[in-house]
C-alpha positions as CSV (number, residue, x, y, z in Angstrom):
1,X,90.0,110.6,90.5
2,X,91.5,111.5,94.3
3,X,95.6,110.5,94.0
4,X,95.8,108.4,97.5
5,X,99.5,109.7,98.2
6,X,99.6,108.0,101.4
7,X,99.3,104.3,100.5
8,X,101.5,105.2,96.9
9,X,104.4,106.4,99.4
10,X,103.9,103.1,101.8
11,X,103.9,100.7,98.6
12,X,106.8,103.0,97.0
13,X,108.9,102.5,100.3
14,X,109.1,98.5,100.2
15,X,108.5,97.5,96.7
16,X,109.0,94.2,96.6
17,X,106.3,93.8,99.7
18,X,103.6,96.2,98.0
19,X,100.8,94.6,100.2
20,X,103.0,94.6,103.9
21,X,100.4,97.3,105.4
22,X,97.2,97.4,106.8
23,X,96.0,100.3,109.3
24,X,95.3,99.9,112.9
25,X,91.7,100.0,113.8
26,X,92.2,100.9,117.7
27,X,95.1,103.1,119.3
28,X,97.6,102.0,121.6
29,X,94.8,102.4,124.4
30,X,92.0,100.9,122.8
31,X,89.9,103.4,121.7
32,X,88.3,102.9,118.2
33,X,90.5,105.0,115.6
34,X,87.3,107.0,113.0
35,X,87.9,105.4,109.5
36,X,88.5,108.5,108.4
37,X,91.6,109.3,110.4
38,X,92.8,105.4,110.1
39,X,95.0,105.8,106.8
40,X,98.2,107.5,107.6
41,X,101.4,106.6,108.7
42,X,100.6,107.0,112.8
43,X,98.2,103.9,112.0
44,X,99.7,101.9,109.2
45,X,100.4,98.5,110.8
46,X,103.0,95.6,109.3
47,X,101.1,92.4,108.7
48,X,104.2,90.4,106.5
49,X,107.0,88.7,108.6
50,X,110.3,90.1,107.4
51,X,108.9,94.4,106.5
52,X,109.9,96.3,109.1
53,X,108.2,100.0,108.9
54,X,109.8,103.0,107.5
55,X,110.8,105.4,109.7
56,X,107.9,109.0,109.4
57,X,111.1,110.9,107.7
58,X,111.2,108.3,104.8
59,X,107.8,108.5,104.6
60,X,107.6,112.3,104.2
61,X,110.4,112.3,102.1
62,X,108.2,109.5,99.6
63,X,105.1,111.5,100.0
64,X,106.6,114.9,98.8
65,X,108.2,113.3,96.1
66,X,105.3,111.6,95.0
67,X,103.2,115.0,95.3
68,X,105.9,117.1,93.8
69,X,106.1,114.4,90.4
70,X,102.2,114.8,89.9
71,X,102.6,118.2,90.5
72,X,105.1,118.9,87.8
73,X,102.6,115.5,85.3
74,X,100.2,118.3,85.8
75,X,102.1,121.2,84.9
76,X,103.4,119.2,81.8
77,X,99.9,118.7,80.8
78,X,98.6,122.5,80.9
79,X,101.5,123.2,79.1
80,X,101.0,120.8,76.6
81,X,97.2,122.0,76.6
82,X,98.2,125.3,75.5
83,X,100.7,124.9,73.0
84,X,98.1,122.5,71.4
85,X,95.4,125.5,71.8
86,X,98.1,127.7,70.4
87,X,98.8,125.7,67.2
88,X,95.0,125.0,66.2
89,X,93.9,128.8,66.7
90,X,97.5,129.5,64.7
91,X,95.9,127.1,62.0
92,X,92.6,129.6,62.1
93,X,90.4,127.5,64.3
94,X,88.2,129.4,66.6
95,X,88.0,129.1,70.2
96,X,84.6,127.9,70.1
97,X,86.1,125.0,67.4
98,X,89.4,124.3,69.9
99,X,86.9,124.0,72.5
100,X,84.7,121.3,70.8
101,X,88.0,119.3,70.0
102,X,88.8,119.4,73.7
103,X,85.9,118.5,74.6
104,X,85.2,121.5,77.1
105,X,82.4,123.7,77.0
């Protein structure tokens, strides 16, 4: 499953409002925006009374953090993978055994 950093930084930036965003559908001169260019933070609109919009700085700042955490979950996890691999083929299991217990062919 695809990680959608963008909207995880917008509802990480006003937590108690995780639902203050939608995304614009037409730019500032009317021409239709292509869905797949609408969700980012040029187009992401408020629709609650009372969020204002963070500023594109806080928004990069949010999305690198976000990235850089999974980055370093998935690190974790190899690591983790490996010293597990390490201690069942220390226990004499064979790499054709680890691999069934992983589930990986």
């Amino acid at each position: 499953m695809k990680i959608d950093f963008v909207q995880n930084a917008l509802k990480a930036l006003r937590p108690d409002t995780p639902d203050w965003y939608s995304w614009a559908t037409h730019d500032a001169q009317g021409n239709k925006i292509p869905n797949d260019q609408r969700m980012c933070w040029e187009h992401a609109i408020v629709i609650k009374d009372g969020v204002t919009k963070p500023t594109k700085a806080e928004f990069e700042a949010k999305l690198v953090e976000l990235q850089a955490a999974e980055i370093s979950k998935q690190e974790a996890l190899i690591a983790t993978k490996k010293s597990a691999i390490s201690k069942l083929t220390a226990l004499g299991l064979t790499a054709d055994e680890v691999k069934a217990l992983l589930g990986v062919s």
